[in-house]
N, C-alpha and C positions, 0 to 999 in steps of 0.2 A: 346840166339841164334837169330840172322835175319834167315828172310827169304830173299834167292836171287830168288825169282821172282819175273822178271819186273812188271810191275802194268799193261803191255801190251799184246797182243797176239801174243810171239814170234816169233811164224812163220810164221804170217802175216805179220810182220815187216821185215824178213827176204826175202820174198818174193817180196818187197815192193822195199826192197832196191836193192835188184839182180835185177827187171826191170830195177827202173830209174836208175840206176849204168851204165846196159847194155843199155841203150839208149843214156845215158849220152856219152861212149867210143865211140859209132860206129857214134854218131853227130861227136864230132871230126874226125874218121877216116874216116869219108866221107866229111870231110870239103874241101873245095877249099884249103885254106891253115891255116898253125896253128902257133903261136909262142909257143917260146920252153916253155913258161907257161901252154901253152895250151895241148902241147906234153905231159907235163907233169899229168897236169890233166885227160888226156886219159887213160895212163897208169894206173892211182890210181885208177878210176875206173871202169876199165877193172878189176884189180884186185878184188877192193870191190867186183864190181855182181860177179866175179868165186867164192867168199868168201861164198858169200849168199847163190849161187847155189848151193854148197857142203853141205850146212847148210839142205836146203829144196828142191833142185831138183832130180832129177832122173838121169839117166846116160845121156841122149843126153843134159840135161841143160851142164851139166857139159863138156860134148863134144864142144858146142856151143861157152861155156865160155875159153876154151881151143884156139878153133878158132879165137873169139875176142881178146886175148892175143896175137895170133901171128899176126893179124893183127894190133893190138897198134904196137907193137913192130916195126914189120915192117915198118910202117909208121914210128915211132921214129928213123928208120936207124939202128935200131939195130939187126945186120941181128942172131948174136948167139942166144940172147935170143928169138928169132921170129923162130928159128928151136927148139928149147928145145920144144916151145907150140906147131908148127904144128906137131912134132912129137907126143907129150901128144895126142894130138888132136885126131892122127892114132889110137894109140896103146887105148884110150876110142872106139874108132868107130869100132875097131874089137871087143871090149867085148861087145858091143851093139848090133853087128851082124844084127839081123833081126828086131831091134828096130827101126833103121836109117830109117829118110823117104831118099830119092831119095835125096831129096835137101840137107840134112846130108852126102852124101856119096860125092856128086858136092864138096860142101864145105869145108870137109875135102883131099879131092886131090887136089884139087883151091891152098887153103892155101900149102897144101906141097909143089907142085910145084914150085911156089911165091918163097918159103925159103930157099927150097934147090938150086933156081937157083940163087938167090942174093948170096948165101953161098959158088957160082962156084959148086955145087957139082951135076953138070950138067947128069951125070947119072940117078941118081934119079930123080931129076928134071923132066927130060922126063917121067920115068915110071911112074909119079903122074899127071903130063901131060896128058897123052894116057887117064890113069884111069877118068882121068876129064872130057875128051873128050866123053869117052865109057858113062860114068854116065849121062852126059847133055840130051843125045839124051832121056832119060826119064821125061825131064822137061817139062811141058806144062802150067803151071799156069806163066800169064804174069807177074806178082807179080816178083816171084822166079826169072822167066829169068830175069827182069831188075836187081835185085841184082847182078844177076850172071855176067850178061853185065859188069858191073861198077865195083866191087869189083876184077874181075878176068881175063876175057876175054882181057875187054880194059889194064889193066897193063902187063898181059901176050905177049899182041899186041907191046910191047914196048922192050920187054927183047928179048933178042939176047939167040936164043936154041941152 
């Protein structure tokens, strides 16, 4: 019989690669602009780090990772699959409950909004909307507000509610 242990520290590895996976996705989704190579590569590793993060993170990795998916997505134009994640996204951040920092609960309504309003499904839209709005007014780390600025605020700025 083999042994199937890597000759490495699995879950350092795994840990390793959910960062730069997750840095790797959100450079592109914060790119100026991307060709559809690059579209693509976003996506792969948005996936990979969610892969990692199920491997070795905790619940809000995994919330996080759920977020960066639907922001691939979205950014790729792909407005269905970009509501499948910001809903995952939801339905993680209610069984997280009292896990969530402040900038997890932003986040996850940011992203809803975003998908259900490219989705037309302008109801919801808003009530994740409000939620965003209600959430924000807890942000105070300049850090988090620029994210928030960029990621949400200003794209939200553009869509028709």
């Amino acid at each position: 019989m083999t042994d199937n242990q890597p000759p490495f520290d699995l879950n350092r590895a795994h840990r390793w690669f959910a960062v730069e996976l997750n840095n790797l996705a959100w450079d592109v989704v914060e790119a100026d602009s991307r060709t559809p190579d690059e579209m693509e590569l976003m996506i792969h590793a948005a996936h990979g780090a969610c892969y990692h993060w199920l491997q070795v993170g905790n619940i809000l990795n995994h919330q996080r990772a759920q977020n960066l998916l639907a922001h691939a997505y979205l950014t790729a134009g792909e407005v269905n699959a970009a509501l499948r994640h910001a809903l995952k996204c939801l339905a993680i951040g209610e069984q997280a409950g009292d896990l969530q920092e402040t900038f997890d609960i932003v986040t996850k309504h940011g992203i809803a909004a975003l998908a259900f309003n490219l989705a037309q499904q302008h109801e919801q839209a808003n009530e994740h909307k409000k939620a965003f709005d209600e959430a924000c007014k807890g942000l105070d780390h300049p850090d988090e507000l620029d994210v928030v600025k960029r990621l949400y605020v200003e794209p939200m700025g553009k869509m028709q509610w």
